[in-house]
C-alpha positions in Angstrom: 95.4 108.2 103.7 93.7 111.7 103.3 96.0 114.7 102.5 95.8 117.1 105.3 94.6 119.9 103.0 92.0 118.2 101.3 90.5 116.9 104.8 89.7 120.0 106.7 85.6 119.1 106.5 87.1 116.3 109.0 88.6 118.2 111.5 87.7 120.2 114.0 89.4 123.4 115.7 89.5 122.9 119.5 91.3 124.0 122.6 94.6 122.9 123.1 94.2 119.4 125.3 97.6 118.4 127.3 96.0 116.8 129.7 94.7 114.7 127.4 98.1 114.3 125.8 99.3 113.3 129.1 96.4 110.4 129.7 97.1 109.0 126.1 101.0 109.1 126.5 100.4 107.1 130.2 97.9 104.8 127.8 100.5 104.0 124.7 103.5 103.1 127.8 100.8 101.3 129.0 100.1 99.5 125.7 103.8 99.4 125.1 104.0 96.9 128.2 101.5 94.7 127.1 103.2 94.4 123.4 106.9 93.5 125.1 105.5 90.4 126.2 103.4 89.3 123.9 104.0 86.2 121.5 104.5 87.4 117.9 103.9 84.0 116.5 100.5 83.4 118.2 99.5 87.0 118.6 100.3 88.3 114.9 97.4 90.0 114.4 96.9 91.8 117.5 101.0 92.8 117.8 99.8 95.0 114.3 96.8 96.0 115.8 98.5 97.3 119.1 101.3 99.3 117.0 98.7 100.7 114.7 97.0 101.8 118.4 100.1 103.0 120.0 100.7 105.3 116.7 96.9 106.5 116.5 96.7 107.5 120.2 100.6 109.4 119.8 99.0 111.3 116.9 95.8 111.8 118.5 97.7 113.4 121.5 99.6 115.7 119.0 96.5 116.9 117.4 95.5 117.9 121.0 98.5 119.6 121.6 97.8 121.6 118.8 94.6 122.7 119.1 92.8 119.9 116.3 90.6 117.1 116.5 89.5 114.1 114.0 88.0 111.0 114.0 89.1 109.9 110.7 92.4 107.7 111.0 93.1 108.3 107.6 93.2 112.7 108.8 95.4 111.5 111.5 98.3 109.6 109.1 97.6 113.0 106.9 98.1 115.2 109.7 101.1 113.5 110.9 102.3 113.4 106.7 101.7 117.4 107.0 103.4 118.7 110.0 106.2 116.4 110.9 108.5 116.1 108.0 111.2 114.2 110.4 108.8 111.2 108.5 109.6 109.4 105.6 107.4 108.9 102.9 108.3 105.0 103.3 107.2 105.7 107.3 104.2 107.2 106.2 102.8 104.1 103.9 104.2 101.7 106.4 101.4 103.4 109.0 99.2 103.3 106.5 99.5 100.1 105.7 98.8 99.2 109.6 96.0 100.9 109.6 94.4 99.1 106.8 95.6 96.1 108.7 93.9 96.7 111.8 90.5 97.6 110.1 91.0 94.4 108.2 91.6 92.6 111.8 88.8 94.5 113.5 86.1 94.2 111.0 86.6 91.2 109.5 88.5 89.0 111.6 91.6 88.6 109.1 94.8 87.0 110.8 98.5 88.5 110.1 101.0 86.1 109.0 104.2 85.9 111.8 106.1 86.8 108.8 104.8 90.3 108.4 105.3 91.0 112.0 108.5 90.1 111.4 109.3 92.1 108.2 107.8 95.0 109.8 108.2 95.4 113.0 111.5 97.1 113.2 110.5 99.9 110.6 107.3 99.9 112.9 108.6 100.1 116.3 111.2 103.0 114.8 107.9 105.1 113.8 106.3 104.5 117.6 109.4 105.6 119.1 109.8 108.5 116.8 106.3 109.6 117.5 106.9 109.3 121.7 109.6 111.3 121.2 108.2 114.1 119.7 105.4 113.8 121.9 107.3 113.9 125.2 109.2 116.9 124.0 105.3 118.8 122.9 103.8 117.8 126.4 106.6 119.6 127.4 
């Protein structure tokens, strides 16, 4: 993860997007669906993967709300470190962690033991939640 202040050669100023809040909250409910239903056991991998998308697309929407746009994921777990303190440091590495996950499942085709879903997903469904939360109340 990048510190927010460290990262600002990464982010760009932009107008304030809630419309496009709104189309990414519609997609992570959306997602959110799909992941009730799926298998942990024969799915592992792409139960992680779907969190770690629910919780980049609820930051991403944030960032709109406020005006700031990234396309580093690492900006986006620094952003989300930065301004919303209701976030443990714990929370913080956990999403973290996902994403290192996911880039391990999308570029290199590594498979998540059960077991970690397991573990995790708790703590990891607790941070999606979180972050819909504060995202319904920003969209307002």
């Amino acid at each position: 993860m990048k510190l927010w202040e460290e990262s600002q050669d990464e982010v760009r100023k932009v107008r304030m997007d809630r419309e496009m809040a709104k189309s990414l909250l519609k997609m992570i409910e959306t997602r959110m669906r799909v992941l009730e239903i799926m298998n942990r056991k024969e799915f592992a991998s792409l139960v992680v993967e779907s969190y770690y998308e629910i919780i980049k697309e609820a930051i991403t929407a944030l960032m709109a709300i406020d005006g700031y746009k990234t396309l580093s994921h690492e900006v986006l777990i620094g952003y989300l470190k930065e301004f919303f303190p209701e976030f443990t440091e714990h929370e913080i590495a956990l999403v973290d962690e996902f994403r290192k996950m996911r880039n391990n499942i999308a570029y290199k085709g590594f498979f998540i033991s059960p077991d970690f879903v397991e573990r995790n997903e708790a703590g990891i469904k607790g941070i999606t939640l979180k972050l819909l939360q504060i995202l319904k109340e920003k969209i307002g």
